[in-house]
N, C-alpha and C positions, 0 to 999 in steps of 0.2 A: 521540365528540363529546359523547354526553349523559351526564350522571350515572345512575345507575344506580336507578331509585325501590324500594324494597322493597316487597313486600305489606301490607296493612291499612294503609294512608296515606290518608293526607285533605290534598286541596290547598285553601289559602286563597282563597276569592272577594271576599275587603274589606279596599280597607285600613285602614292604624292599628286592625289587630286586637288585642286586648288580652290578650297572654298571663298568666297570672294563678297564683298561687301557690296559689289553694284556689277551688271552684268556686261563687264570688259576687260579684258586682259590686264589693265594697267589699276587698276582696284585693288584697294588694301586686300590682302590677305588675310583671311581670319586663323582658316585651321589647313591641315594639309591631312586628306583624308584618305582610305585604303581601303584597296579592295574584301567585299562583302561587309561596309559599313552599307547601315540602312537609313535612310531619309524619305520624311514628309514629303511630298511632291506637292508645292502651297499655288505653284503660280509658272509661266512661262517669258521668258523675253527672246527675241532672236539668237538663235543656240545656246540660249542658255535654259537652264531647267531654276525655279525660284525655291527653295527648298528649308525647312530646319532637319537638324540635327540632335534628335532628343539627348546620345548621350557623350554632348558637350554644351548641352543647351543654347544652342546659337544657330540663329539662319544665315541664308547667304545665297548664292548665286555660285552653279559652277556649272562648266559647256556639258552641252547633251550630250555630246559624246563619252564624257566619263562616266554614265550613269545609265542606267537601264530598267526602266519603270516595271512592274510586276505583277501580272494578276492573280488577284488573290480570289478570286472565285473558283468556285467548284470546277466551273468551263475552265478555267487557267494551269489548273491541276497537270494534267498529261503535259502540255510543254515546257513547265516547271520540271518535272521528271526526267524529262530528257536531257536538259541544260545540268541534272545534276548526275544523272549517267555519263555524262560526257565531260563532266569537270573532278568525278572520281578519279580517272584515269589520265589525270593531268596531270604530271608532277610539278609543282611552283603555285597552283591554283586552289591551294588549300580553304585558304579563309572565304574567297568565292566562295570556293563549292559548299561550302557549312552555312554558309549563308541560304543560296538556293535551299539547301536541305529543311533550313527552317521555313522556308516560306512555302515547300511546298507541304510541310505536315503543317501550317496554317490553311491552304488552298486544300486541301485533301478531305473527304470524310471518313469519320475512324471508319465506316464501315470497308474504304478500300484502302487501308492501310497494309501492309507487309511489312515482313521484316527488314525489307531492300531497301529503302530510307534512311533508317537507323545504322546495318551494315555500311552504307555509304560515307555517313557524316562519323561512324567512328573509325573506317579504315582512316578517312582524310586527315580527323583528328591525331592518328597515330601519326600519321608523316608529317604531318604538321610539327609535333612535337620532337622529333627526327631530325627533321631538319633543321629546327632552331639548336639541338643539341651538337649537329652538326660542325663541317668546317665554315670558314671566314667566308667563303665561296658565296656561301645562302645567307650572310648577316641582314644585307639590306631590305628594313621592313619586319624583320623577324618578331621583337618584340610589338610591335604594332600590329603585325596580324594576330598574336595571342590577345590581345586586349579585344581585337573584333571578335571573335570566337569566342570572349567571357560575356558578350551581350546575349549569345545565346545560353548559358549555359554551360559550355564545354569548360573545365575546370582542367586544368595542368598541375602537377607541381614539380619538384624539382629532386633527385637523389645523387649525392654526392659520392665517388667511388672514384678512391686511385686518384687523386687530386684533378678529375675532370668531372664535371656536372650533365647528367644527361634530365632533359624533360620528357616527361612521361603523363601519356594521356589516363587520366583515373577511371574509364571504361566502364562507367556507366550507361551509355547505351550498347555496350557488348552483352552485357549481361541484360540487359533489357531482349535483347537479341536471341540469347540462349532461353529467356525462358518463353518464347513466342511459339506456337504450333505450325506455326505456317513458314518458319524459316526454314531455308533450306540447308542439306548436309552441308555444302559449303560454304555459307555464311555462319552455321554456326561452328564450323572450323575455323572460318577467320576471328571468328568473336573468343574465342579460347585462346587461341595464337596473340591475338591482344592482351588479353588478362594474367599470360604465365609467363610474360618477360623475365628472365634473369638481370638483365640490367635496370629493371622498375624495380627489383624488391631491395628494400630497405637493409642497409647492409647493418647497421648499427641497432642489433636486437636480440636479445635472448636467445638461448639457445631451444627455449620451447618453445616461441613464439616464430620462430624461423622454423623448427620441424612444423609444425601446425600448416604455418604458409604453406612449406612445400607440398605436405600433402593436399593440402586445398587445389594446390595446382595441378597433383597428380588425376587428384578428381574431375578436375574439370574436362580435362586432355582425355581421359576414359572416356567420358558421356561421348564423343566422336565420332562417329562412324566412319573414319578413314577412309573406306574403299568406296564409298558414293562422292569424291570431293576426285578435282584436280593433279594430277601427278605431283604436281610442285607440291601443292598445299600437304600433298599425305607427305612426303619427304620432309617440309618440314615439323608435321605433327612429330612425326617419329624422331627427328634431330632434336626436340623440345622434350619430348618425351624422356630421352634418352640423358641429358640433361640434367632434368630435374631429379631422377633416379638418381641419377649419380651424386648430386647433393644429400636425397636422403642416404643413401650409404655413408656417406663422409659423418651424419648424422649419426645415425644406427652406434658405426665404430668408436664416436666419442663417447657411445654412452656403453659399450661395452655388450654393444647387442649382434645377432647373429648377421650378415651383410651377406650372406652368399645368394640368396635367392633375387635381392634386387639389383645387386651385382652384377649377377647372370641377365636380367630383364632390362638391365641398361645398354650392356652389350649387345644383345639381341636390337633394341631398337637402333641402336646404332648404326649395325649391320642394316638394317632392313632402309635403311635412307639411301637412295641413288643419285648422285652428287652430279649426273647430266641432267634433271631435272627438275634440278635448281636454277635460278638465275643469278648474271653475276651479284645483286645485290643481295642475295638472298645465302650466298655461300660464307659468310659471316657466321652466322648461324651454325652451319654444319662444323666450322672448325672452333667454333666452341663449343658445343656438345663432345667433339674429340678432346681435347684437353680436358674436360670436366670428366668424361669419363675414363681415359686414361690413365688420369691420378687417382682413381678411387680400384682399377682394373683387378689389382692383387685383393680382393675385398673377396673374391668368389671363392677362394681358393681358402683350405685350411691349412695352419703351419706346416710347413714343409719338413721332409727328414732331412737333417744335417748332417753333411757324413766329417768324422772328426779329421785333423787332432781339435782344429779351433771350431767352435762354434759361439752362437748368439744367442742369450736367454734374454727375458724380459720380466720385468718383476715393476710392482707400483712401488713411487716413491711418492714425494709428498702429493696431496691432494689435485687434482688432474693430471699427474704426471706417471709419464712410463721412464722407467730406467731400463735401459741394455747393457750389459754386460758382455765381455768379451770371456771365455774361457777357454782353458787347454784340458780336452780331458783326457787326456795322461797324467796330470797330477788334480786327483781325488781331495777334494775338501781344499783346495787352495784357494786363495784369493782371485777376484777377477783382474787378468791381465789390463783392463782397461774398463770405463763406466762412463756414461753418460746418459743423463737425462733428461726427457722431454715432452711438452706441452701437447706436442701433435701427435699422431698415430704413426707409430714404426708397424708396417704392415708386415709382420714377421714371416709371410710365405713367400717374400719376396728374397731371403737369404740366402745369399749363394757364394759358395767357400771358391776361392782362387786356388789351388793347391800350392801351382806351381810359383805362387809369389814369392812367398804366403798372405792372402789377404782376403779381403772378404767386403758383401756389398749387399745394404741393404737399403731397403726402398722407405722414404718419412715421410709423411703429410702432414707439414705444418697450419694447414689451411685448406681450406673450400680450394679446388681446382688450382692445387699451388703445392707439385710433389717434391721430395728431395733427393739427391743419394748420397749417403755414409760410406765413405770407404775405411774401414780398418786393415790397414798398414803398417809395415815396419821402416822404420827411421830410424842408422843407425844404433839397427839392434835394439829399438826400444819402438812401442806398440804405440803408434798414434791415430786420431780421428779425423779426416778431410771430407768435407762440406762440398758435393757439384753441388748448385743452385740453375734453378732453368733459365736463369736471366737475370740481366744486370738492370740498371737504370730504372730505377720501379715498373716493372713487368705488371701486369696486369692477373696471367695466368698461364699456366705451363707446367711443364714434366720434365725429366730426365730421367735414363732408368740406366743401369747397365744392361750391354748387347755382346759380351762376350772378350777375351783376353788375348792378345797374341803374344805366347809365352820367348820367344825370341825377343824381341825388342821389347818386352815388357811395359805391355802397351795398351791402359784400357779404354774397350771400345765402348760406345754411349750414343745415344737416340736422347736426341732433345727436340721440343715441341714449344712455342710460349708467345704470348700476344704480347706486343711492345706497342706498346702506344698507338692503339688499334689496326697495328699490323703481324700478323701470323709469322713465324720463320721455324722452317725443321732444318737442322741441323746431323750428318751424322759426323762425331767427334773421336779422336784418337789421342788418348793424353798420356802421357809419361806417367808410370805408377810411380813411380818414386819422391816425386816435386807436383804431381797433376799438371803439370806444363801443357798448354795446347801443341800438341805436333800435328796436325792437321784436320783438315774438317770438309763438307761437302755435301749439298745438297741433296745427294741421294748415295745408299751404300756402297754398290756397285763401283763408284768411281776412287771409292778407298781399298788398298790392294788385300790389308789388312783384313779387313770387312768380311771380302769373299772368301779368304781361308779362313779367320779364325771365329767368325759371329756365333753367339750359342744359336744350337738348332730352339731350345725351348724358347728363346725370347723369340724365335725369326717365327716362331707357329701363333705366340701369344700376342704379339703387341701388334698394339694399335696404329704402331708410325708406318708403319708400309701400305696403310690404307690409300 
């Protein structure tokens, strides 16, 4: 995996170092080189170091100060070690640090090698790739530190989703990691936690080919032993965990298979994450295992009893699709008052009759971590279908569910959840049945007057947005 350092080399500690044709300030420039590029050390002049550059093929001259010679001997070993323990925990010192990393499993003998090398140079390499996916903030040098990190070996690619691109490290020494004897529970929690990104897997793929995935991920996440690792780290094993479940559920129900048991075991890991023991950058993570699993939640649950006159049937129409049906059953054998049909999963325990409308609200997932609600309604005495969506302006992922009616101002209540362009927002909303008009809305229930008299007791026990 790593390139190979030769002796008498000096690694770059700055970038836009200025590699130079003679040793003075005022000397052509050749190249402008960055931090944990490696060089030749050929020769000395007065602060400057005399050096090539194998992969640009070119010598030159740049001040001592940008550069820091390396020993690569057995004796050089431990303080290479430590310059790469202390540049793990650097954030911005990426390319450094994978630098040191290679030069000290070149100085190192396999006999005292560890897993904690490899742990190191792939945590760096995740943030590394992070950070170039990142905002404008961290641009300067980004692709050039990827290019220093391909001299060793560390490989990137790229996954396109939601018209934004994130880089993603391809975790080859995580898994080199997991399969070591001597790593510890905690590293090989971080090495798992690397490997089962939802934002790394490839979104444009089969639907066996994405089950497969997810359960390779589930597998991986098992092998853990959670309870000998970090508060943080177990919190977000369980928030990953919790996750990836909920994908295979969303799975399971396309294909027309039973979803209660891992429905149950996503919720469960969900619960089991304690959100002060996360970091702020790490709470990311916990509010998207929330939305991923609160669009799949009605999955544990079998069809619910519908008390009449209307209810909602479901029957297959053409090939992936479910048809819903609206009916009256007081009149026997008649037509369905209303039909519509769909690609995604109408989770039918999610139906719940309004009485006092008359109207009715069901829950549809069109998508992975992307729920709907159906409202059947009447308009002018004639039966129609209204569309909530969790969010406007290409949303990433979210939920809406219905939270109960307040039959005076006829007025439905609703909990929304949804990433917008990598920002979280919960919502609770009051909309006019009649038009779905927003009449008001607010961050938390409490402060809607509505809310506190009329919310259903089952949504206020079941769901997830009051977490």
């Amino acid at each position: 995996m790593m390139l190979a350092i030769m002796a008498g080399v000096a690694i770059v500690v700055m970038d836009h170092t200025s590699l130079r044709v003679a040793p003075h300030t005022g000397a052509i420039e050749l190249a402008a080189l960055w931090q944990g590029d490696v060089l030749e050390i050929r020769g000395e002049a007065p602060g400057y170091l005399q050096v090539y550059d194998y992969s640009r093929e070119r010598g030159g001259y740049l001040r001592s100060e940008s550069a820091r010679p390396v020993d690569l001997s057995e004796a050089g070993a431990p303080q290479l070690l430590e310059v790469l323990r202390f540049l793990r925990d650097t954030p911005g010192s990426e390319a450094l640090g994978i630098s040191y990393g290679a030069a000290y499993l070149k100085a190192a003998p396999a006999r005292a090698l560890t897993a904690e090398p490899f742990d190191a140079i792939g945590q760096m390499a995740e943030r590394l790739a992070d950070r170039v996916s990142g905002s404008a903030n961290h641009s300067a040098g980004r692709a050039e530190h990827l290019q220093v990190v391909q001299q060793f070996g560390v490989r990137m690619r790229s996954v396109e989703r939601n018209g934004r691109v994130q880089v993603c490290y391809d975790g080859e020494l995580f898994h080199r990691v997991l399969a070591m004897s001597n790593a510890t529970p905690e590293q090989r929690a971080q090495a798992a936690l690397g490997l089962t990104r939802s934002d790394c897997r490839e979104p444009n793929q089969g639907t066996a080919r994405i089950t497969a995935l997810d359960e390779e991920r589930r597998d991986v996440l098992d092998s853990v032993k959670d309870q000998d690792v970090s508060a943080m780290t177990r919190s977000r094993v369980h928030a990953r965990r919790a996750g990836i479940l909920a994908s295979i559920a969303y799975q399971q129900a396309r294909r027309g298979d039973p979803t209660g048991p891992v429905t149950e075991r996503a919720i469960a890991e969900l619960l089991a994450v304690h959100p002060t023991d996360l970091s702020d950058d790490r709470r990311d993570e916990y509010m998207d295992a929330i939305l991923r699993v609160s669009a799949v939640r009605w999955g544990r649950q079998t069809t619910a009893f519908q008390e009449g006159p209307f209810i909602l049937t479901a029957t297959s129409g053409d090939p992936g699709q479910t048809c819903i049906a609206l009916q009256d059953v007081r009149r026997r054998g008649a037509a369905p008052l209303l039909r519509r049909c769909t690609y995604g999963i109408p989770w039918m325990a999610s139906a719940q009759a309004i009485p006092q409308a008359p109207a009715l609200a069901l829950a549809v997932q069109p998508l992975e971590g992307w729920r709907e609600l159906w409202i059947f309604h009447q308009k002018a005495g004639t039966w129609a279908i209204d569309v909530l969506s969790p969010g406007t302006d290409n949303p990433e992922e979210g939920y809406v569910e219905y939270a109960g009616f307040a039959p005076g101002a006829r007025r439905l209540l609703t909990a929304r959840e949804v990433r917008d362009h990598g920002r979280y927002q919960r919502r609770f909303e009051e909309f006019r049945l009649d038009d779905l008009a927003l009449v008001r809305q607010a961050n938390a229930p409490n402060s809607l007057r509505d809310f506190a008299l009329w919310q259903d007791p089952a949504w206020r026990r079941d769901t997830l947005a009051l977490h």
